[in-house]
Phi, psi and omega in degrees: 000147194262163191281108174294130159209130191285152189219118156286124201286156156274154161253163192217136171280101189231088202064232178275006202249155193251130181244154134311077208212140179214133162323110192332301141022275188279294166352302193300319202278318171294319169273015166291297182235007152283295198065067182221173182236117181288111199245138166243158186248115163296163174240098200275173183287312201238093199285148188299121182309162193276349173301321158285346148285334202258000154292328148276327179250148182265354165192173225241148149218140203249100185292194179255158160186184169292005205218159194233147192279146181304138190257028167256016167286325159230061158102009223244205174238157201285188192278166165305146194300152164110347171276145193278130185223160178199083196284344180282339185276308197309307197318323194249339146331269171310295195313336149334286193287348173301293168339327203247002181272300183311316210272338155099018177293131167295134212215134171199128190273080195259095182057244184318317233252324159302309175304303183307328189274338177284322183297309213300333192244033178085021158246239190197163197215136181254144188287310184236100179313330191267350162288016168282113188273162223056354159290135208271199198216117190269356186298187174243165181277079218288354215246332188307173157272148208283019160276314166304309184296311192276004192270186189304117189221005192191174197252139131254176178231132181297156157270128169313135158075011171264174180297320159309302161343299208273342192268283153004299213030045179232158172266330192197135154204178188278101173247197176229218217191091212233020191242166193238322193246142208228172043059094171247311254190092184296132163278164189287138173090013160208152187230143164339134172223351174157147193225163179267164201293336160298350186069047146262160228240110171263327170212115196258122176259168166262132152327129186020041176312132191279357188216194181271109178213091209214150181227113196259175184225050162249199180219094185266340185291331197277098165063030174318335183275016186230003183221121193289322185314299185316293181302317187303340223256337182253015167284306202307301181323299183299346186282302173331290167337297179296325158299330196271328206266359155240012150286320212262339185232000000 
């Protein structure tokens, strides 16, 4: 049997009925270029304890999304009315990546899902990076066709000797480039792995994470098997898994 790893759903308002949902996307990617089996985690009112996802899973994965995390989680006035939120996703979320750290669960982190492990472990967020100056405006082009959107739109640069550096083995690659919310306020416990030429902070590993726990803000998932950085970065992940899923049995 191959190594399960759970994926927590966004929830979504769809007419009166509310869905569950996670991007063909990320599925694709993991079984493709993980070689896992993907299981999805609702995002209940009263969210499912985490002992009991890690009874089935052998690893975590925090996906990207349409929704942006409430922003008195880390410390701001709320957003303006008409931002899209998802509060059953922070609920169940945040409260995760502490869980999946503790217990020492393989992890991998995607655009929102980078923003959760820095709030989540105390840190901060500019709500809109490109009203920052000197920042480049990192959003996609909704109007582009979505080959276009998902394409190559920036450079990064690995930190030497970190955890990106060594699963990659490149120093500078092409990513693409799909977000409104960066990374300001790094948090205790984590360190830099790579940055855009703007100095946003593109990918973060945990300090003396007992397992594989690293986070990107870009989308490596979108047609990852066409791109090597994307495949490396999610083999190292399924390897990981796979390791933790024959400690654990």
């Amino acid at each position: 049997m191959k190594p399960i790893v759970a994926i927590v759903c966004d929830t979504n308002q769809q007419g009166p009925h509310i869905y569950h949902q996670v991007g063909d996307k990320y599925i694709q990617a993991l079984v493709r270029c993980a070689d896992v089996t993907p299981v999805l985690i609702p995002a209940l009112e009263d969210p499912i304890a985490a002992t009991d996802i890690f009874a089935i899973a052998d690893g975590i994965l925090f996906t990207g999304g349409y929704s942006n995390i409430q922003r008195h989680h880390y410390g701001e006035d709320p957003a303006p009315e008409g931002e899209h939120e998802d509060p059953r996703r922070d609920k169940n979320t945040l409260a995760l990546v502490k869980a999946v750290l503790d217990a020492g669960v393989p992890m991998l982190g995607i655009c929102r899902g980078l923003q959760e492990l820095n709030v989540a472990m105390g840190g901060t967020l500019y709500p809109r990076v490109h009203e920052i100056e000197g920042r480049m405006d990192h959003r996609e082009d909704k109007n582009a066709p979505i080959d276009v959107q998902y394409g190559h739109a920036h450079a990064v640069s690995t930190t030497a000797g970190g955890l990106l550096a060594r699963v990659t083995g490149e120093s500078r690659f092409m990513v693409n480039t799909v977000h409104g919310q960066a990374i300001r306020d790094l948090a205790p416990g984590l360190s830099v792995e790579a940055l855009a030429d703007d100095e946003t902070i593109e990918a973060v590993s945990v300090d003396g994470a007992k397992e594989f726990a690293l986070a990107v803000q870009w989308h490596p998932e979108w047609k990852a098997w066409d791109d090597m950085p994307s495949t490396k970065i999610f083999n190292a992940f399924g390897d990981a898994v796979r390791g933790h899923k024959t400690k654990r049995t």
